[in-house]
Biopython code that builds the backbone (N, CA, C, O; Angstrom):
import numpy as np
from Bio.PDB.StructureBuilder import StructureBuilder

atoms = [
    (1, "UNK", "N", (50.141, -22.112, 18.902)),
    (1, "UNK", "CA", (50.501, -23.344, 19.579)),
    (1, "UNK", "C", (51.604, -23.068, 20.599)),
    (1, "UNK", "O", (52.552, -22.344, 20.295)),
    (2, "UNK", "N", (51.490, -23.667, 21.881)),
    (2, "UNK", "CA", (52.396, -23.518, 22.672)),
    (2, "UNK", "C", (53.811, -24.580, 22.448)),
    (2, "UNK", "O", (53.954, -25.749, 22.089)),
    (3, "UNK", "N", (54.746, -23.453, 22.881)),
    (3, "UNK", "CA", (55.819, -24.717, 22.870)),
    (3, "UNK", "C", (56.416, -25.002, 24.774)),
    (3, "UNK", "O", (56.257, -24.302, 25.774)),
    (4, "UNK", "N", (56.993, -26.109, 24.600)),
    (4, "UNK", "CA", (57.485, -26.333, 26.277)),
    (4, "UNK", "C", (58.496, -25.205, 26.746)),
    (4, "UNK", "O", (59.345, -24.900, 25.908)),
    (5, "UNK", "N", (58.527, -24.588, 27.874)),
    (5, "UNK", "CA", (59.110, -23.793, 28.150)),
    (5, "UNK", "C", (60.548, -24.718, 29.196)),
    (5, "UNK", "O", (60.152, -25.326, 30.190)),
    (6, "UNK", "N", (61.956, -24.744, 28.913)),
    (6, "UNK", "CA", (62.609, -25.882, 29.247)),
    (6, "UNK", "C", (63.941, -24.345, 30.231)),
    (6, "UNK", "O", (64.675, -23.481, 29.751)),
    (7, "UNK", "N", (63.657, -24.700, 31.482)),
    (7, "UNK", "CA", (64.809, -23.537, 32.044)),
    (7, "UNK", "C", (66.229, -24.642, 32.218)),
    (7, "UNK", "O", (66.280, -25.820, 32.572)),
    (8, "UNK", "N", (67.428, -23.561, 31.748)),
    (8, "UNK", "CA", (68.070, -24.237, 32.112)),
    (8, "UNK", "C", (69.108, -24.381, 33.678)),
    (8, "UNK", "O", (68.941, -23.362, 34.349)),
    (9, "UNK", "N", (69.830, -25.118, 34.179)),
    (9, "UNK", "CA", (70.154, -25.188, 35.227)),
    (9, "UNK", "C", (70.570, -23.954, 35.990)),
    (9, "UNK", "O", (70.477, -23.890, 37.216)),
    (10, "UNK", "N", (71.074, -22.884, 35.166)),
    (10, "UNK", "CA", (71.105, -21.325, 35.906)),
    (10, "UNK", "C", (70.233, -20.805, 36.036)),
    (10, "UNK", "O", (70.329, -19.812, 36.756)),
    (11, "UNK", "N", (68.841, -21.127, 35.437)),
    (11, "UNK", "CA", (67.539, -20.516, 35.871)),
    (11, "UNK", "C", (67.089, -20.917, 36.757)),
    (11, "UNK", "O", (66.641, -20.185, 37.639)),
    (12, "UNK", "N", (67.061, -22.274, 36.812)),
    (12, "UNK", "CA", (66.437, -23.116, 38.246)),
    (12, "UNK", "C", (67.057, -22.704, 39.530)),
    (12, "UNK", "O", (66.400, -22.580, 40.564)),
    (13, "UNK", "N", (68.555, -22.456, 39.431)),
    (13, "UNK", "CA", (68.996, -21.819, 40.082)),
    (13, "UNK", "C", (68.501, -20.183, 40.923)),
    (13, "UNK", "O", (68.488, -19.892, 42.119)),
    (14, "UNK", "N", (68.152, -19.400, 39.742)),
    (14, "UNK", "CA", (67.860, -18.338, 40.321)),
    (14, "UNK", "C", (66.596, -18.311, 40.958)),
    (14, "UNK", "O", (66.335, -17.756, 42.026)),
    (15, "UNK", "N", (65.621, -19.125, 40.029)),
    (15, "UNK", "CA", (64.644, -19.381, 40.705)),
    (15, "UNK", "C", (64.585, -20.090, 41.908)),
    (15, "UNK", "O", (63.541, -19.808, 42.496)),
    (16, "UNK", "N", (65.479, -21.134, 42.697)),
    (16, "UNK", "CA", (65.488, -21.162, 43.838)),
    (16, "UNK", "C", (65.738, -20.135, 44.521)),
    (16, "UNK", "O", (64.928, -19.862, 45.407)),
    (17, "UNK", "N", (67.086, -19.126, 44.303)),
    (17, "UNK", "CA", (67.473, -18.442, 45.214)),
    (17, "UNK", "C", (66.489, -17.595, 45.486)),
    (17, "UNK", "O", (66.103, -17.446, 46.645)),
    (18, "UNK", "N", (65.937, -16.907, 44.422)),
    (18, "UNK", "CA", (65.170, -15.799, 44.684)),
    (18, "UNK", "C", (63.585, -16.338, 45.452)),
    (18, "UNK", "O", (63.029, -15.441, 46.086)),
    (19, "UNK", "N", (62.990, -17.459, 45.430)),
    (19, "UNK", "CA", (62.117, -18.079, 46.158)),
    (19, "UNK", "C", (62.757, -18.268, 47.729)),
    (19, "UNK", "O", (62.126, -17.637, 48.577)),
    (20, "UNK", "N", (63.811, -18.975, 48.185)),
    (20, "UNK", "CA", (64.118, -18.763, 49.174)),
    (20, "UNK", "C", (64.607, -17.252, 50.022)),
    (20, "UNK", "O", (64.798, -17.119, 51.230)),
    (21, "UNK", "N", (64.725, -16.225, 48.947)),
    (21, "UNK", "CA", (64.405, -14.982, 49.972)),
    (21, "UNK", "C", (63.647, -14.485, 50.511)),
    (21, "UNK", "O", (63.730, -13.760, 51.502)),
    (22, "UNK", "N", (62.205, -15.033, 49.527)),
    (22, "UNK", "CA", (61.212, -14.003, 50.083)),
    (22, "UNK", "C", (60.326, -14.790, 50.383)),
    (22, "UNK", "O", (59.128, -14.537, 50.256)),
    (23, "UNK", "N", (61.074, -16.487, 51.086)),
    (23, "UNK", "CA", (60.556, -17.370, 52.526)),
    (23, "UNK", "C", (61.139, -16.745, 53.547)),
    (23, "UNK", "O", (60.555, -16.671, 54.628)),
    (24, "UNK", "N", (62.685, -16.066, 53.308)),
    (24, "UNK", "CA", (63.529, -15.911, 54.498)),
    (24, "UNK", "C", (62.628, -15.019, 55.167)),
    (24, "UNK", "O", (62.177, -15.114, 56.309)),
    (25, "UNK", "N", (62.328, -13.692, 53.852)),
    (25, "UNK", "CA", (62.331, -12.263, 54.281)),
    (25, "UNK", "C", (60.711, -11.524, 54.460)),
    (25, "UNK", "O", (60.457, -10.485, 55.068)),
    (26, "UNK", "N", (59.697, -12.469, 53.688)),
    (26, "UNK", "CA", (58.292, -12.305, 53.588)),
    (26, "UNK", "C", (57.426, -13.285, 53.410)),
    (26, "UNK", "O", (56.272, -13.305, 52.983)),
    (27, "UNK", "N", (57.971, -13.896, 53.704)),
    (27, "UNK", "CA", (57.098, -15.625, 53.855)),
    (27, "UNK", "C", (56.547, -16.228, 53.142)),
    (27, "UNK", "O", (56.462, -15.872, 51.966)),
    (28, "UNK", "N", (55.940, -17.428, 53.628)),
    (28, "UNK", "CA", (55.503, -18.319, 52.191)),
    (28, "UNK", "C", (54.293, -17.761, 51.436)),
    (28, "UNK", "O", (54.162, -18.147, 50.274)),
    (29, "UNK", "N", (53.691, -17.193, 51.767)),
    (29, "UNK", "CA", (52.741, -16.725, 50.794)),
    (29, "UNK", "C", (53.311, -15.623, 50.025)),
    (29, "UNK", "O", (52.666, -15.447, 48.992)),
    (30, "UNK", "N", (54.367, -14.759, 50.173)),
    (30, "UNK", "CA", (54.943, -13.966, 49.372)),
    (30, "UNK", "C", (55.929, -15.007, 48.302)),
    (30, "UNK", "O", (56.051, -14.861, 47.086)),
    (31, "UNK", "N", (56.635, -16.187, 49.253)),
    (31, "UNK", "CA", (57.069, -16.690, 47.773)),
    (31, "UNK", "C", (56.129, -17.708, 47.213)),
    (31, "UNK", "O", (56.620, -18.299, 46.251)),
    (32, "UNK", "N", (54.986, -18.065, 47.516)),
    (32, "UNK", "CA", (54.088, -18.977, 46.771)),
    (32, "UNK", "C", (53.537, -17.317, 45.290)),
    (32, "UNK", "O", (53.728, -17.201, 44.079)),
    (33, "UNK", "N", (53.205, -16.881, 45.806)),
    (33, "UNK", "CA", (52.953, -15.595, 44.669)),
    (33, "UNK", "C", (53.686, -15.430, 44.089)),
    (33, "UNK", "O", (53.358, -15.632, 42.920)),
    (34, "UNK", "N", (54.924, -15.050, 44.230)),
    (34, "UNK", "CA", (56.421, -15.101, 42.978)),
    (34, "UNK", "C", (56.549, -16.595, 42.224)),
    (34, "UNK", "O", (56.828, -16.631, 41.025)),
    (35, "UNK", "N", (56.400, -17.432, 42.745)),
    (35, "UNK", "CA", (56.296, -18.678, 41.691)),
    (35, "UNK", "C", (54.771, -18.366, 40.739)),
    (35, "UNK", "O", (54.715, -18.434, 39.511)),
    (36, "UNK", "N", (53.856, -18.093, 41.461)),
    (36, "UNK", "CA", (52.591, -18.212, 40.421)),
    (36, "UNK", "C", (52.931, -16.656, 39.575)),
    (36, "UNK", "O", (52.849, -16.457, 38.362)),
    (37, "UNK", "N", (53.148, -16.120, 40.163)),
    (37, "UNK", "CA", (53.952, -14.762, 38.914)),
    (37, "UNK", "C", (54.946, -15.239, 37.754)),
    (37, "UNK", "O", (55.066, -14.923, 36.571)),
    (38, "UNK", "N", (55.392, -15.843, 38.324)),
    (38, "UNK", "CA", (56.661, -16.667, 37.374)),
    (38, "UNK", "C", (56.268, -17.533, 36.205)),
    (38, "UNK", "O", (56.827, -17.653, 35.114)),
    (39, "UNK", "N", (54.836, -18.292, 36.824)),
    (39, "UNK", "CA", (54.478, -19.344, 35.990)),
    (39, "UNK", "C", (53.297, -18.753, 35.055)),
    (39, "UNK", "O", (53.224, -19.186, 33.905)),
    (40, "UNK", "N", (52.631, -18.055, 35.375)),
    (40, "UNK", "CA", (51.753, -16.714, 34.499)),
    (40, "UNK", "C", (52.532, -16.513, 33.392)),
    (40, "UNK", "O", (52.056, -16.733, 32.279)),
    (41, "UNK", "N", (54.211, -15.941, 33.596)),
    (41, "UNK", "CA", (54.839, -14.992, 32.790)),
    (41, "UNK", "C", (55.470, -16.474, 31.826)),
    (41, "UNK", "O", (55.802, -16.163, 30.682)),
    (42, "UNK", "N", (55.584, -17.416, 32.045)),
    (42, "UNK", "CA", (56.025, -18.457, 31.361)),
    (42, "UNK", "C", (54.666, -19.298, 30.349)),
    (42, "UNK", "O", (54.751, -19.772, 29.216)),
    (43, "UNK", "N", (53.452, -19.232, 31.304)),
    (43, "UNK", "CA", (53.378, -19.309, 30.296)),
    (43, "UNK", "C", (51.956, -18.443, 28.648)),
    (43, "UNK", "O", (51.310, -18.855, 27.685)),
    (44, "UNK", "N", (52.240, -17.154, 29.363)),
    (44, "UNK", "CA", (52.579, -16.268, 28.331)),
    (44, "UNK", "C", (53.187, -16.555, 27.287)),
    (44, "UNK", "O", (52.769, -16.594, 26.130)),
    (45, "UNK", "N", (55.043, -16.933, 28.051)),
    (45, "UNK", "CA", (55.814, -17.057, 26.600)),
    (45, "UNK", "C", (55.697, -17.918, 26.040)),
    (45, "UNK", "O", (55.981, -17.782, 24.850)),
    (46, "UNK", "N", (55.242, -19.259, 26.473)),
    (46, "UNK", "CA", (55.168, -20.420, 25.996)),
    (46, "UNK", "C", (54.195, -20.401, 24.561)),
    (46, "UNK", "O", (54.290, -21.020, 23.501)),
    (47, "UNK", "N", (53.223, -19.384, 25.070)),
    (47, "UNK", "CA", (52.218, -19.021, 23.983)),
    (47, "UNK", "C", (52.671, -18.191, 22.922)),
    (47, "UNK", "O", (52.484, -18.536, 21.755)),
    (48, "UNK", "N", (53.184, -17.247, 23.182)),
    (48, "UNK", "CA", (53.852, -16.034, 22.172)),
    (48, "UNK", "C", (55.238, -15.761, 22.523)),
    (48, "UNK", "O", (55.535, -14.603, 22.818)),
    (49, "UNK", "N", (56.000, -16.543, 22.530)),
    (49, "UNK", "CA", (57.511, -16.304, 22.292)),
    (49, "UNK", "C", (58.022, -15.295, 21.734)),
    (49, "UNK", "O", (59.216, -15.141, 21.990)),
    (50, "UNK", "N", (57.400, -14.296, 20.838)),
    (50, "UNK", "CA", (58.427, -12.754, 20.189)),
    (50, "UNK", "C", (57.941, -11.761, 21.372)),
    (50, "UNK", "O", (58.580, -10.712, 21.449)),
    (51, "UNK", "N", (56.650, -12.001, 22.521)),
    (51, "UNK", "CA", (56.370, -11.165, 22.986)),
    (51, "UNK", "C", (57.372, -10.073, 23.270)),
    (51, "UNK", "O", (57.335, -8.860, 23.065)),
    (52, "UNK", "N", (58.627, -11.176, 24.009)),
    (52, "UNK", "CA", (59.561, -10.187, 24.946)),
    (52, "UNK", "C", (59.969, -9.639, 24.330)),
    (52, "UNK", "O", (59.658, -9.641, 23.139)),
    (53, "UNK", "N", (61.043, -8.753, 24.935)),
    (53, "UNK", "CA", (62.162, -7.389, 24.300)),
    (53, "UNK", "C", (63.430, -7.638, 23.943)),
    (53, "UNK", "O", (64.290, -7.612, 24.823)),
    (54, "UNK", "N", (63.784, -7.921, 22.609)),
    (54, "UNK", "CA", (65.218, -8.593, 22.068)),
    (54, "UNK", "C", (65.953, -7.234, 22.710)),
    (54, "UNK", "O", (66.649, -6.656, 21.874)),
    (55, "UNK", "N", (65.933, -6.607, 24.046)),
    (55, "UNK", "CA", (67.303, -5.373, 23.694)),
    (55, "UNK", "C", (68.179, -5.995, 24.096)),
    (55, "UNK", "O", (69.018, -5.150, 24.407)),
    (56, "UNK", "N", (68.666, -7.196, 24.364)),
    (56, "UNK", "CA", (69.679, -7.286, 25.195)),
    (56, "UNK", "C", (70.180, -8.227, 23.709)),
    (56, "UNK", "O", (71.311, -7.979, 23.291)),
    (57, "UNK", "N", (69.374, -9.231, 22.983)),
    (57, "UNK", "CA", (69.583, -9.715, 21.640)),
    (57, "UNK", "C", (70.182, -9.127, 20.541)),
    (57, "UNK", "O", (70.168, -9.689, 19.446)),
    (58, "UNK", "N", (70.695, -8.075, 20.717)),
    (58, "UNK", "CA", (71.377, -7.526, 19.487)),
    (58, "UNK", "C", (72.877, -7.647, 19.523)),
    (58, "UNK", "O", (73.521, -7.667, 18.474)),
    (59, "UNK", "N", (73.283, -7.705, 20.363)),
    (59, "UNK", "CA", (74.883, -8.519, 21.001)),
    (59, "UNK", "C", (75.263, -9.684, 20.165)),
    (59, "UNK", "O", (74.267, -10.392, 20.315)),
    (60, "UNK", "N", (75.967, -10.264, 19.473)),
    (60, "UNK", "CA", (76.492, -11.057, 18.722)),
    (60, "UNK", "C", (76.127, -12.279, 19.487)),
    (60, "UNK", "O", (75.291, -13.129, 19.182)),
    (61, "UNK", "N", (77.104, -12.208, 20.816)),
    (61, "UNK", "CA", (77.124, -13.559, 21.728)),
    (61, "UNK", "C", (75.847, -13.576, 22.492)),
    (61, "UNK", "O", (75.774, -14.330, 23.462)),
    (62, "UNK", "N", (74.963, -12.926, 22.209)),
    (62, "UNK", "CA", (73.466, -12.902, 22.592)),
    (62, "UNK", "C", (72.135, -12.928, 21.946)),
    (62, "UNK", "O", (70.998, -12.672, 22.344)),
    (63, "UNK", "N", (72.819, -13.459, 20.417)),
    (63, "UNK", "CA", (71.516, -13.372, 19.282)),
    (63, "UNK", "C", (70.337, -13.663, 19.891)),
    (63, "UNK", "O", (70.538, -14.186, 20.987)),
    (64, "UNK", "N", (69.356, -13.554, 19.662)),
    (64, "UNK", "CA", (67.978, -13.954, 19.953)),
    (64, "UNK", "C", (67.991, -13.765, 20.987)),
    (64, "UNK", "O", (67.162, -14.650, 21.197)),
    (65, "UNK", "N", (68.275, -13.208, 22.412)),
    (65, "UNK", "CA", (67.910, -13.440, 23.523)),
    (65, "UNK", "C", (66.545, -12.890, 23.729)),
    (65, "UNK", "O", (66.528, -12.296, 22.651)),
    (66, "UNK", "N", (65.522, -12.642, 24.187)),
    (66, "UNK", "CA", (64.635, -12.201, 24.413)),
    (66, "UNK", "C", (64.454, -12.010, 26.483)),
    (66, "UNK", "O", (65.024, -12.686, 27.339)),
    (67, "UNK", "N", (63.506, -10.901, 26.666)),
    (67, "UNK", "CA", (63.360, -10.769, 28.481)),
    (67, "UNK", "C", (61.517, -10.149, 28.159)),
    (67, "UNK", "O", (60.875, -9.506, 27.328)),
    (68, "UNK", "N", (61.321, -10.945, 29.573)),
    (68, "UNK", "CA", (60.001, -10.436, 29.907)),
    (68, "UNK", "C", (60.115, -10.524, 31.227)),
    (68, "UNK", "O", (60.714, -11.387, 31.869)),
    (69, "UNK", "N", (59.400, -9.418, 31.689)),
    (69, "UNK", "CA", (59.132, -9.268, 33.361)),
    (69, "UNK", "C", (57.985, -9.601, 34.380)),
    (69, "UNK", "O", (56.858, -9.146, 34.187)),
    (70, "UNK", "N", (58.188, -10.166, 35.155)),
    (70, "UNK", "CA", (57.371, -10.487, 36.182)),
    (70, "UNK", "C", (56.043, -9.313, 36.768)),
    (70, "UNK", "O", (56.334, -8.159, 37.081)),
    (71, "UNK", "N", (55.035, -9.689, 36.817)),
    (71, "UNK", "CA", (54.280, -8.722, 36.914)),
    (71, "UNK", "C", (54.061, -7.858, 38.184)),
    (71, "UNK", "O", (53.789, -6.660, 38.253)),
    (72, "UNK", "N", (54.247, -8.753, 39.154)),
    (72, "UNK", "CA", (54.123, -8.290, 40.696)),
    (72, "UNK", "C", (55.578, -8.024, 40.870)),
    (72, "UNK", "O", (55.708, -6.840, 41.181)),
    (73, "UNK", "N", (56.961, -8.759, 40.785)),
    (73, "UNK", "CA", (57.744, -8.949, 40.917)),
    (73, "UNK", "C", (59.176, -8.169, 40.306)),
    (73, "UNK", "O", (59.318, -7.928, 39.107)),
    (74, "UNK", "N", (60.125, -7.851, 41.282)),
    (74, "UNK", "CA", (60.983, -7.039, 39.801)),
    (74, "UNK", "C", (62.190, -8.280, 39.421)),
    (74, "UNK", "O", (63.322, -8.250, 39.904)),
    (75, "UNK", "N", (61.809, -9.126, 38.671)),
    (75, "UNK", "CA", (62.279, -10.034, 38.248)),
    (75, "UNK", "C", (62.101, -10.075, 36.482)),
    (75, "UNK", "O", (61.121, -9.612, 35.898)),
    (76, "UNK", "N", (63.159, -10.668, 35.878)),
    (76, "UNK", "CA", (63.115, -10.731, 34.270)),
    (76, "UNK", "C", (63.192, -11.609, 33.852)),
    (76, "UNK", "O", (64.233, -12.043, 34.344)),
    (77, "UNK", "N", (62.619, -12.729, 32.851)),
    (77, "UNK", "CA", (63.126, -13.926, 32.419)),
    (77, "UNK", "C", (63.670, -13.921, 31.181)),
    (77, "UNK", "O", (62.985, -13.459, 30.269)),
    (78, "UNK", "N", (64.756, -14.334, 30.951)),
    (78, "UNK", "CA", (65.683, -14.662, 29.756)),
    (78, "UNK", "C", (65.456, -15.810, 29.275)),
    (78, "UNK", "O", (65.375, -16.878, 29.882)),
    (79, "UNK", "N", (65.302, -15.511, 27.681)),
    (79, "UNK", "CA", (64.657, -16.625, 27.230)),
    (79, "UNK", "C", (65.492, -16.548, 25.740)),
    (79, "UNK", "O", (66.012, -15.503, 25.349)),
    (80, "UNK", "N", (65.538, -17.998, 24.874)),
    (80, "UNK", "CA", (65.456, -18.030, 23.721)),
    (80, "UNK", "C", (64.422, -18.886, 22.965)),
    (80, "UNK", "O", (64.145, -20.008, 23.388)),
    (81, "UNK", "N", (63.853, -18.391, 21.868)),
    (81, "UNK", "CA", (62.888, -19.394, 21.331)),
    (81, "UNK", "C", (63.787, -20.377, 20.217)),
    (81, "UNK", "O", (64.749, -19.845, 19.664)),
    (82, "UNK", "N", (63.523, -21.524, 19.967)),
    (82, "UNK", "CA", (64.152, -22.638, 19.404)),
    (82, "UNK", "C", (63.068, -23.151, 18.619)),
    (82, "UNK", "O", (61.881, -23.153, 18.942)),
    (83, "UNK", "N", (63.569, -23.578, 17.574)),
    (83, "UNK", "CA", (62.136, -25.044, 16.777)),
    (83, "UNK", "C", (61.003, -25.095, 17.325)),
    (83, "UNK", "O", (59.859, -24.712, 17.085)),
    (84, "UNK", "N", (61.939, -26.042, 18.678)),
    (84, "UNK", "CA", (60.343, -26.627, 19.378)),
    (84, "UNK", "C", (60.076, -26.660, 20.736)),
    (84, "UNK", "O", (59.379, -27.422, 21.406)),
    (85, "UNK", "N", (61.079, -25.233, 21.165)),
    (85, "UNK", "CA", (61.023, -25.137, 22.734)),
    (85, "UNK", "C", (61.222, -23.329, 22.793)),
    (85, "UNK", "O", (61.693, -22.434, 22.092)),
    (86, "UNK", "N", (60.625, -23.476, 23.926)),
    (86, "UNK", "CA", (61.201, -21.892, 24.850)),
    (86, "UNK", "C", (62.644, -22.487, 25.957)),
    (86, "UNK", "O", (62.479, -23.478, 26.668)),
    (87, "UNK", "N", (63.871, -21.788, 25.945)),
    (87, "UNK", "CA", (64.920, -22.355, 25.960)),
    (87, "UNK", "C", (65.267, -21.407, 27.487)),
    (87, "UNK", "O", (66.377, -20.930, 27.250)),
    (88, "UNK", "N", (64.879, -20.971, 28.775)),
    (88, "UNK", "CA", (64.760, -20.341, 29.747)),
    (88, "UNK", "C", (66.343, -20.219, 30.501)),
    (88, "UNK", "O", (66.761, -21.140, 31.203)),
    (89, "UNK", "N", (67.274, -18.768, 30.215)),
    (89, "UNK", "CA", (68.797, -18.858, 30.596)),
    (89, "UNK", "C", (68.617, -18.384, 31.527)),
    (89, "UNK", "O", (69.167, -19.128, 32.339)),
    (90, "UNK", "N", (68.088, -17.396, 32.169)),
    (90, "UNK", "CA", (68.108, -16.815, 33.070)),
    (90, "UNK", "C", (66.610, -16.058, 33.679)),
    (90, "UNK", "O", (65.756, -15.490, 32.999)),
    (91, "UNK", "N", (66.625, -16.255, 35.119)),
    (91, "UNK", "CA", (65.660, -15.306, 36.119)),
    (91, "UNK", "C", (66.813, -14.419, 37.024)),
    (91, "UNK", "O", (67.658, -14.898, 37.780)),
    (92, "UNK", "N", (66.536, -12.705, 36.647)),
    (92, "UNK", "CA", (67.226, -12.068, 37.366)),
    (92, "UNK", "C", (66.699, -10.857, 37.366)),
    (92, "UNK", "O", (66.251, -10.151, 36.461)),
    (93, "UNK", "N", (66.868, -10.647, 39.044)),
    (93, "UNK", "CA", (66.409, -9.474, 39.511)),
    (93, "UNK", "C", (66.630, -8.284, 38.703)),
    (93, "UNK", "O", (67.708, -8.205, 38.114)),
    (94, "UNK", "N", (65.967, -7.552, 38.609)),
    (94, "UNK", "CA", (66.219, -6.131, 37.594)),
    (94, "UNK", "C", (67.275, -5.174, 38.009)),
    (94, "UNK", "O", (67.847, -4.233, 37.458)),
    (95, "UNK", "N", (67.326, -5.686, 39.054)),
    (95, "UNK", "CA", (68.689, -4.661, 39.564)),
    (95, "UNK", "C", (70.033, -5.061, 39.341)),
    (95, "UNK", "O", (70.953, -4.272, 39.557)),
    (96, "UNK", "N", (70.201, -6.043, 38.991)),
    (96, "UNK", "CA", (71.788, -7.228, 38.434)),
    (96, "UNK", "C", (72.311, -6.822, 37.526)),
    (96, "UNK", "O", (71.564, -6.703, 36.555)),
    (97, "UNK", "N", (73.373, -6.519, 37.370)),
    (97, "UNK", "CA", (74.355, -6.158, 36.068)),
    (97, "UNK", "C", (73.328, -6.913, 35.277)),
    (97, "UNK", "O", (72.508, -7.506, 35.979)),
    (98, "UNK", "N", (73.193, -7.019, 34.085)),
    (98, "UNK", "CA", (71.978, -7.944, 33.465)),
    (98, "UNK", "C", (72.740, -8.572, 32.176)),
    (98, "UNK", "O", (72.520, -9.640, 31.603)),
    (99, "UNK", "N", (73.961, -7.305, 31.831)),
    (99, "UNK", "CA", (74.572, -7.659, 31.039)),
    (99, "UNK", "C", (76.161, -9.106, 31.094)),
    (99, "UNK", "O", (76.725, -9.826, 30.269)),
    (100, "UNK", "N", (76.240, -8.895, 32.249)),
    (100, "UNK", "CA", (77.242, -9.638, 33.125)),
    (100, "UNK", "C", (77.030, -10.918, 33.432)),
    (100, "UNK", "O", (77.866, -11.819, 33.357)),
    (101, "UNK", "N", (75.551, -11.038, 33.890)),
    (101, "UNK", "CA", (75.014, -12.224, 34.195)),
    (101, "UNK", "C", (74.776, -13.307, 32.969)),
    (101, "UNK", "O", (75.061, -14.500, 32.870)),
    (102, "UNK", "N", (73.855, -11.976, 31.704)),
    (102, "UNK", "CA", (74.212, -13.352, 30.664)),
    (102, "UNK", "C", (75.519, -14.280, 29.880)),
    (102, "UNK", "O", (75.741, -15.315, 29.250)),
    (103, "UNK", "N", (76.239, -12.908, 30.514)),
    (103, "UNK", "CA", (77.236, -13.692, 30.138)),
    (103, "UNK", "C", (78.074, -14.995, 30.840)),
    (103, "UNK", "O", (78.839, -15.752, 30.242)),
    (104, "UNK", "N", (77.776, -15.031, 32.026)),
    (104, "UNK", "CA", (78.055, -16.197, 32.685)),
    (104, "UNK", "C", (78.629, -17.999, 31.807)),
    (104, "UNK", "O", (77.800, -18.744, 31.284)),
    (105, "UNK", "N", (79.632, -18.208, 31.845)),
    (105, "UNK", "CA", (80.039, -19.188, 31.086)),
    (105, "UNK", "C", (78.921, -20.249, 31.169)),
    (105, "UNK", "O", (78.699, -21.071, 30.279)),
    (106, "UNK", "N", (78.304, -20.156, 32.218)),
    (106, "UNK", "CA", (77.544, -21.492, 32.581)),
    (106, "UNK", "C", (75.926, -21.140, 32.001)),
    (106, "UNK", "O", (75.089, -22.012, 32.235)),
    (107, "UNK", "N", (75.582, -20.205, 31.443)),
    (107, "UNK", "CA", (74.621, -19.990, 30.528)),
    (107, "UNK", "C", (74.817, -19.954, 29.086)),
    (107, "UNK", "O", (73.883, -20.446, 28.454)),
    (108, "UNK", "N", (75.748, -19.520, 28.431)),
    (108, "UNK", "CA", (75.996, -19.959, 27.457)),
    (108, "UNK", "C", (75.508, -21.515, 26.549)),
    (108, "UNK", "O", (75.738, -22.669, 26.910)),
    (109, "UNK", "N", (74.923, -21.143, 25.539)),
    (109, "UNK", "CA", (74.915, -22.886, 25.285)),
    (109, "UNK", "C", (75.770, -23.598, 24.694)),
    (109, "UNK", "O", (75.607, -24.815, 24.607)),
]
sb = StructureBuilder()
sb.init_structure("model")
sb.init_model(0)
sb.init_chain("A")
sb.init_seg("    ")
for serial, (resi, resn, name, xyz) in enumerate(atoms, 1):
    if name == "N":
        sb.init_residue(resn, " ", resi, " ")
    sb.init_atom(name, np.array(xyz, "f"), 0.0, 1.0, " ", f" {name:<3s}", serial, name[0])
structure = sb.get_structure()
């Protein structure tokens, strides 16, 4: 059974930014493809939530985190699974401190 996949406001975030680069830098059909990459990989998780890779989840202040990657894209989504949701903290480029970013006060829950 799927559960709702719910991003929170730092994801939407990244997901704008990173959609508006590659309008700036490769146009709309390069970012119409990174959203449908995005929404493929969501909902994947929506379906199987343990898919991703807890490595970044073994961190105390990061229990459960889970990441899965974009297929075309070098992008990662940070996720936690909950009860009755997929809980979406972060979209970030693979090249980003990765460890830095989750920590961001404003991802935290």
């Amino acid at each position: 059974m799927s559960k709702p996949v719910i991003p929170r406001v730092l994801a939407e975030d990244d997901l704008d930014r990173a959609r508006d680069h590659y309008l700036a830098t490769a146009g709309t059909d390069v970012a119409v493809d990174f959203l449908h990459d995005f929404e493929k990989a969501v909902t994947l998780i929506s379906r199987f939530p343990e898919t991703g890779s807890p490595k970044y989840g073994y961190e105390p202040s990061l229990a459960g985190i889970r990441f899965w990657p974009l297929k075309k894209f070098p992008f990662l989504i940070f996720y936690i699974e909950t009860e009755h949701q997929i809980d979406v903290w972060r979209v970030m480029h693979s090249n980003m401190d990765i460890t830095a970013g989750l920590h961001d006060p404003d991802s935290l829950p």
